[in-house]
VEXDREN-2710 file (C-alpha; in Angstrom, 1 decimal):
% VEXDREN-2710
k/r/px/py/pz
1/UNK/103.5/164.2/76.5
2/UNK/102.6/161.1/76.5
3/UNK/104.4/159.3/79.8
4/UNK/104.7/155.8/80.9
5/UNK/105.8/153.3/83.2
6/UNK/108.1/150.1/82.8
7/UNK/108.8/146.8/84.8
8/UNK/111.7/144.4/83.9
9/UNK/114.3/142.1/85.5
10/UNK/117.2/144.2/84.7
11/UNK/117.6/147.8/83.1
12/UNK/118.6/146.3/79.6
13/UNK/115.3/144.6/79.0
14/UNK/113.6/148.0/80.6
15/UNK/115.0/150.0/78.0
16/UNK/113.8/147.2/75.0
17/UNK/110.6/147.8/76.3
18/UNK/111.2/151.6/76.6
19/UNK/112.1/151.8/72.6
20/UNK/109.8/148.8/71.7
21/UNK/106.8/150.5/73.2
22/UNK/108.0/154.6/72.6
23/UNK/110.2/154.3/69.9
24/UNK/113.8/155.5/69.9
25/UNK/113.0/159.2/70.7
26/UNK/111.5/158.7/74.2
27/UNK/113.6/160.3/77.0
28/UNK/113.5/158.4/80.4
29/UNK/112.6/160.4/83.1
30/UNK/113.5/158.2/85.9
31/UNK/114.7/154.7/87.1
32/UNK/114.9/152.8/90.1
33/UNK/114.9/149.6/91.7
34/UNK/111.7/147.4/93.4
35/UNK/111.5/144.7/95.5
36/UNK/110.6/141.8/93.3
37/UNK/107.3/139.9/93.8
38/UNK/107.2/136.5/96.1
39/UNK/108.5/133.6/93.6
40/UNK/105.4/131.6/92.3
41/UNK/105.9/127.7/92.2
42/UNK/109.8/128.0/92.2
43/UNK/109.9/131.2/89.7
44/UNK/112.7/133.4/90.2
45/UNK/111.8/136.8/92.2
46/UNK/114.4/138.8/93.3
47/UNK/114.5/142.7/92.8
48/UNK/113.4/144.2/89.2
49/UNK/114.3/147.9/87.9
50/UNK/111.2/150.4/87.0
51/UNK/111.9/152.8/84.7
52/UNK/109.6/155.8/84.0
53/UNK/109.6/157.4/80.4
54/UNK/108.0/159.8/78.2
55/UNK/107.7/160.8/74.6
56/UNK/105.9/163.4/72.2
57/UNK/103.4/163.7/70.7
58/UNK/101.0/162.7/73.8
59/UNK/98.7/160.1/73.0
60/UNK/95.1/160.4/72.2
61/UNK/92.8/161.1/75.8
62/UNK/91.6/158.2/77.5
63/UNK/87.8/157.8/78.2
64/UNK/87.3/160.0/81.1
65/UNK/86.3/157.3/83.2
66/UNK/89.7/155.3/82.8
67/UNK/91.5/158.5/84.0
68/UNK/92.3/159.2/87.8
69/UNK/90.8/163.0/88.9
70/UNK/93.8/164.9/87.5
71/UNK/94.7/168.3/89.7
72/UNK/93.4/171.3/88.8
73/UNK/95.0/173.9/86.1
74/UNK/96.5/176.3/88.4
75/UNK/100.1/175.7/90.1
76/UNK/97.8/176.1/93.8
77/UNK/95.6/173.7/92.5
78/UNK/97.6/171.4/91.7
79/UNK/99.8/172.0/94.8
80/UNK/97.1/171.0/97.0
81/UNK/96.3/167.7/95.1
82/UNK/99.3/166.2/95.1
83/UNK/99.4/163.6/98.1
84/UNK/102.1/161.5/97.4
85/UNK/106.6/161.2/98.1
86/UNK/106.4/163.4/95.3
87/UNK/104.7/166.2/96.6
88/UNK/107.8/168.2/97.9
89/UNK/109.2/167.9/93.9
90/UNK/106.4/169.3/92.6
91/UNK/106.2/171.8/95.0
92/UNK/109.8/172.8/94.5
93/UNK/108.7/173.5/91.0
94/UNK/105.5/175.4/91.2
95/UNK/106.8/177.8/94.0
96/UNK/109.9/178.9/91.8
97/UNK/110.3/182.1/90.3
98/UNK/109.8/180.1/87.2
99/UNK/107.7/182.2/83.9
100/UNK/103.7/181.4/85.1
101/UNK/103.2/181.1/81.4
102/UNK/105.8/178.5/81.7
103/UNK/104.6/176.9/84.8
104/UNK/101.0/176.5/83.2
105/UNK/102.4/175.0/80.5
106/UNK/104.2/172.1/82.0
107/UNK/100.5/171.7/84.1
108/UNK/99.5/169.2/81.7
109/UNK/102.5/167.0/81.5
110/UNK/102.4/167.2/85.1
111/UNK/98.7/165.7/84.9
112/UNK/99.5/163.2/82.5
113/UNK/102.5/162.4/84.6
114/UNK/99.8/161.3/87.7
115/UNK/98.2/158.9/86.0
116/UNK/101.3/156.7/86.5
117/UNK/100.8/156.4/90.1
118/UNK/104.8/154.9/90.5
119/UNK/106.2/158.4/88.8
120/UNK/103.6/160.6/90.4
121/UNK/105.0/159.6/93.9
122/UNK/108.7/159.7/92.4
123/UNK/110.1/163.1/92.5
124/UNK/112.9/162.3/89.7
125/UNK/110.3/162.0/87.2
126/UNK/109.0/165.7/87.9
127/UNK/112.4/166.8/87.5
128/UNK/112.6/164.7/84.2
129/UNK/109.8/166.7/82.8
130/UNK/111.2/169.5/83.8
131/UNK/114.4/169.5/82.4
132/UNK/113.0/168.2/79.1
133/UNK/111.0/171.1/78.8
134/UNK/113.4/173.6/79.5
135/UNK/115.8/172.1/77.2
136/UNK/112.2/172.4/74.4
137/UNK/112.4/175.9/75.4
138/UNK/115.7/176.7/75.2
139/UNK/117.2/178.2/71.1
140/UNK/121.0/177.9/70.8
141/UNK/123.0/179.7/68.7
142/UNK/126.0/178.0/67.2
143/UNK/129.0/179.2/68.4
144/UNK/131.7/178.4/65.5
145/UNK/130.9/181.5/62.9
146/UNK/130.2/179.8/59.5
147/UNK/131.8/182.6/56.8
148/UNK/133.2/186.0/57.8
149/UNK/131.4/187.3/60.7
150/UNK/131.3/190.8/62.2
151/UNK/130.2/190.6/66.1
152/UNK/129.0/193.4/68.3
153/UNK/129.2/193.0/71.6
154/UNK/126.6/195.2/72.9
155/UNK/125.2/195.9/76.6
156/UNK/124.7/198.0/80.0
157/UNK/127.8/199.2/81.8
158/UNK/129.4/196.7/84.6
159/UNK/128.3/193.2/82.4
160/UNK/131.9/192.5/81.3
161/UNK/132.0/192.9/77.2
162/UNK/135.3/193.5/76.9
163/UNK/136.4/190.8/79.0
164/UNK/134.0/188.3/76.9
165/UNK/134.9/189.7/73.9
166/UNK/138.4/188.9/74.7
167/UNK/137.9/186.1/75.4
168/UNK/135.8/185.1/72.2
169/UNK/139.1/185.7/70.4
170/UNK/141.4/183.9/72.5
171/UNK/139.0/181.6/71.7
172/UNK/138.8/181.5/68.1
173/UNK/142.3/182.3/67.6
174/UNK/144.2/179.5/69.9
175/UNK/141.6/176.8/69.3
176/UNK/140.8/177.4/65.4
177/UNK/143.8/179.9/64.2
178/UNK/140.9/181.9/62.5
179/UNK/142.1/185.5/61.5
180/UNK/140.4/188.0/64.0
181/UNK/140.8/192.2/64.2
182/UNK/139.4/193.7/67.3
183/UNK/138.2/197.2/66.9
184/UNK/137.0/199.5/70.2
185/UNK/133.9/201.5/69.5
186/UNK/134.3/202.9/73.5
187/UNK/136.1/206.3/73.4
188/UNK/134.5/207.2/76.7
189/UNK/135.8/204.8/79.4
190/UNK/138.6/205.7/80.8
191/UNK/141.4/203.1/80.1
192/UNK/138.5/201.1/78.1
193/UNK/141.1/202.0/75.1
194/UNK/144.0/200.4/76.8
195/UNK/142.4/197.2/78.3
196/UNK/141.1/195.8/74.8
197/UNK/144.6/197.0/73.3
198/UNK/146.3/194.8/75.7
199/UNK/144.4/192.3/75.1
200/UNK/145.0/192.5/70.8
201/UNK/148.6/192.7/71.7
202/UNK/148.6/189.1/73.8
203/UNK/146.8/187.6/71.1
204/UNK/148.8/189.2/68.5
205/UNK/146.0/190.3/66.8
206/UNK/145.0/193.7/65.0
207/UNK/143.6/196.5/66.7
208/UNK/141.7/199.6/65.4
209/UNK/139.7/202.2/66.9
210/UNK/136.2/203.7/65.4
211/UNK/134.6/206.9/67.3
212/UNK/131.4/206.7/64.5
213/UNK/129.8/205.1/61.7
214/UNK/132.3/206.7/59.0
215/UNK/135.5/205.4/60.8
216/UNK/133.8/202.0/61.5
217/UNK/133.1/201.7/57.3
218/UNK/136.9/202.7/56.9
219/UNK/138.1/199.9/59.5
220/UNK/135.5/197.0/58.0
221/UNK/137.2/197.7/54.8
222/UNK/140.5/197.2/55.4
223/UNK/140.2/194.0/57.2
224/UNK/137.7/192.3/54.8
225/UNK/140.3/189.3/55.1
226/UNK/139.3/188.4/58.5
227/UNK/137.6/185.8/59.4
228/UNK/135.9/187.4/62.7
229/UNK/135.6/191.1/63.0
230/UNK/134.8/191.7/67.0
231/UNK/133.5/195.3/68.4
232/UNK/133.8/196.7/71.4
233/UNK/131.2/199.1/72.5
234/UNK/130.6/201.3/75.8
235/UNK/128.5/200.5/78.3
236/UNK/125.1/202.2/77.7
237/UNK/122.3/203.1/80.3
238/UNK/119.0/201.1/78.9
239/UNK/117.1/204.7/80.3
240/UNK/119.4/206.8/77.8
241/UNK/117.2/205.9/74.8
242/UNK/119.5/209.0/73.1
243/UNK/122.3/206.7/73.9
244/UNK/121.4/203.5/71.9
245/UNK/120.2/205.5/69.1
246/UNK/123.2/207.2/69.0
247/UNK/125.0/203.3/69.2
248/UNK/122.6/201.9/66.8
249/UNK/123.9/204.6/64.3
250/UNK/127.4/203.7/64.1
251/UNK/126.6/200.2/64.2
252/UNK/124.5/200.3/61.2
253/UNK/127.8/201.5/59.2
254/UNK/127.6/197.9/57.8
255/UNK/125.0/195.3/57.6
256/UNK/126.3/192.2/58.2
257/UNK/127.5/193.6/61.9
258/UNK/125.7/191.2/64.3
259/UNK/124.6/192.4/67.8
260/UNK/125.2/190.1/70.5
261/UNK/124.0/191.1/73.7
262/UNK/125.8/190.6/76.6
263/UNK/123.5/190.2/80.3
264/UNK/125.2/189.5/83.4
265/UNK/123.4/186.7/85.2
266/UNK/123.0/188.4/88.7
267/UNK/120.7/191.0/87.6
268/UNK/116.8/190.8/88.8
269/UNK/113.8/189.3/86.5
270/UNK/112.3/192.6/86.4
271/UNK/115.4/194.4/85.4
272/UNK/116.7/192.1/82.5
273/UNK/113.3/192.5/81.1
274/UNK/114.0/196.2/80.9
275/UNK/117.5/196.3/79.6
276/UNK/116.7/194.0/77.0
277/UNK/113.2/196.0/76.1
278/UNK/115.7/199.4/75.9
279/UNK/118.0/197.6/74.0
280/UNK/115.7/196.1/71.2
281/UNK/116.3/199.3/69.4
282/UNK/119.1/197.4/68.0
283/UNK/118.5/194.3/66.2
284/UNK/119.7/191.8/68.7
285/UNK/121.1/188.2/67.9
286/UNK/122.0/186.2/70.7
287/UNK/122.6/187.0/74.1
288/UNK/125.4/186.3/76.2
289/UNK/125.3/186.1/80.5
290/UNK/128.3/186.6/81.8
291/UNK/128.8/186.0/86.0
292/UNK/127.1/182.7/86.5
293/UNK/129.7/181.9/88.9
294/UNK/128.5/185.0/90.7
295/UNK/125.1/183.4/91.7
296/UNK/123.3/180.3/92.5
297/UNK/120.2/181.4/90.8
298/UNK/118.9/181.0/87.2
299/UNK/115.4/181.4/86.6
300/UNK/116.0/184.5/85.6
301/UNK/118.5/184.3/82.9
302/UNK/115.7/181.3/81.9
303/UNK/112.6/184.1/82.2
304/UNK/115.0/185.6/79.6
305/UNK/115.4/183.4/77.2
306/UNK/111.8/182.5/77.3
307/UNK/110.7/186.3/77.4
308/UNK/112.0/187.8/73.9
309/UNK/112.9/184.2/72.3
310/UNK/116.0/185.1/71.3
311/UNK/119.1/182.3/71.0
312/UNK/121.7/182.1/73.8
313/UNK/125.2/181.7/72.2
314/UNK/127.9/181.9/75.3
315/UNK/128.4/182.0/78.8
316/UNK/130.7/183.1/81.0
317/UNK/131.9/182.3/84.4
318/UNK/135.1/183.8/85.5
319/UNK/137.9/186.6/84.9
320/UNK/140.2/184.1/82.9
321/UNK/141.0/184.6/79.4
322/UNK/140.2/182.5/77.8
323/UNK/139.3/179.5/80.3
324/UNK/136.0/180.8/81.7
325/UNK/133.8/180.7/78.7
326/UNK/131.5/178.3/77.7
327/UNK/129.5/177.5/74.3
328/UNK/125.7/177.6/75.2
329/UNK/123.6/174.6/74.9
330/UNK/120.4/173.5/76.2
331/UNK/121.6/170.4/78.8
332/UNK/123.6/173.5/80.7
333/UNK/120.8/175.8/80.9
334/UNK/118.4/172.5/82.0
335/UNK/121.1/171.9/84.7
336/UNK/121.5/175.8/85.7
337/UNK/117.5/175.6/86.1
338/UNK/116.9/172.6/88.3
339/UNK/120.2/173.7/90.2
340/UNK/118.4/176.6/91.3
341/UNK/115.2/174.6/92.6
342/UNK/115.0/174.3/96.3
343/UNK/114.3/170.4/96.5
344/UNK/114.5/170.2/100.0
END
């Protein structure tokens, strides 16, 4: 990342520069104003606005000489070199539960950002870096289905499928008037039946139920006319390997069925990673989090997304049908991030 540092008289000229020197694709990490140096034989001073940006790919390395010590590789290391008003920032950063392998990899921009001594001491910079590179990170999956779609919503027990599966064809159905069945695949909860039928008859939509692979075939075939196909499953233990296999079966009744899994966002680093291990007996699509409204931190449902790179396609933050869901994209999940960051 190649990162740089801008002086003008007003934020319009800034930017000129910003595009003249960067081209159009450089993002700008920060801007502020500066006290404007003493007029000189009657020119005009007066404040000026500094605007830090950045751009990929970084630019060649300058001579070692012409480069200011950088900090060391590590997150310590770097911790302890940084001396400036920006200290705190980048300390917010490196002490979050953050991916290491993530952290190290932002160690670079982080060096290259020092040798701007303006951004190094602004913390809005580090931010800027930081969001950009969680957005890099970050796949989305697009949420309008292009063609007839069949959509599993798969997942442990607790997470709220139904709920976003209902709410995926409220969705569809009031926004887009796209022809949707719902078919339950859960015959062992107990009024898991009855809540997604309630749900089909709001929406005026068709229901079915499928106990196996055969019945599933059956139902498929008779709605071939829908646009979006959506299946409910039970809740499944990620230890009850006999349990997804037994899933995977039945969902294999037709191959263009689509997994989707769903994750709520208040469960720990450690456990996601094993749910979603378990459940890569299936072949998963997307993931969905439901219950970010539950919790104010998300560098775990990031650690996700980074860990098996998978696409994100919704998330969810409420009861509502169908108000509290939300297409994925990368800007929300770079806001959910530095939201989480203690800055002070």
């Amino acid at each position: 990342m190649q990162i740089k540092r801008f002086e003008a008289k007003d934020i319009q000229e800034a930017l000129r520069q910003v595009k003249e020197t960067l081209g159009p694709e450089a993002i700008i990490l920060s801007t502020q104003k500066i006290a404007g140096r003493a007029p000189i034989y009657g020119a005009g001073g007066g404040a000026r606005v500094e605007v830090v940006a950045a751009i990929d790919p970084p630019e060649a390395p300058a001579p070692a000489a012409a480069i200011p010590p950088p900090p060391g590789g590590s997150p310590a290391e770097m911790t302890r070199a940084a001396g400036t008003a920006g200290e705190a920032c980048l300390q917010a950063i490196l002490s979050s539960s953050l991916s290491p392998e993530f952290l190290r990899g932002l160690a670079g921009d982080f060096r290259n950002l020092r040798k701007e001594k303006q951004a190094w001491m602004n913390g809005e910079a580090f931010q800027g870096v930081l969001r950009w590179k969680v957005m890099e990170a970050v796949e989305i999956l697009k949420s309008e289905p292009q063609g007839k779609k069949i959509w599993a919503f798969v997942g442990p027990t607790g997470v709220g499928k139904t709920t976003t599966l209902a709410k995926v064809a409220a969705h569809f159905r009031l926004r887009f008037n796209k022809r949707i069945a719902l078919v339950t695949l859960d015959t062992y909860r107990i009024g898991g039946i009855e809540q997604l039928q309630t749900y089909a008859r709001i929406l005026r939509l068709p229901f079915e139920t499928a106990g196996d692979a055969e019945t599933l075939k059956e139902v498929i075939g008779r709605h071939q006319d829908c646009d979006l196909l959506l299946l409910d499953t039970a809740g499944r233990s990620p230890r009850r390997r006999e349990q997804l296999e037994e899933m995977k079966g039945v969902l294999s009744a037709d191959p263009r069925v689509e997994n989707h899994l769903v994750l709520s966002a208040t469960t720990k680093d450690a456990d996601l990673a094993a749910i979603v291990e378990q459940f890569s007996v299936l072949p998963i699509r997307s993931y969905v989090f439901t219950k970010i409204d539950e919790t104010e931190e998300y560098t775990s449902l990031f650690n996700q997304l980074l860990r098996y790179k998978r696409p994100l396609s919704y998330l969810t933050n409420g009861q509502k049908v169908p108000e509290d869901i939300e297409p994925a994209s990368k800007s929300r999940i770079a806001s959910l991030v530095l939201n989480s960051l203690k800055w002070n």
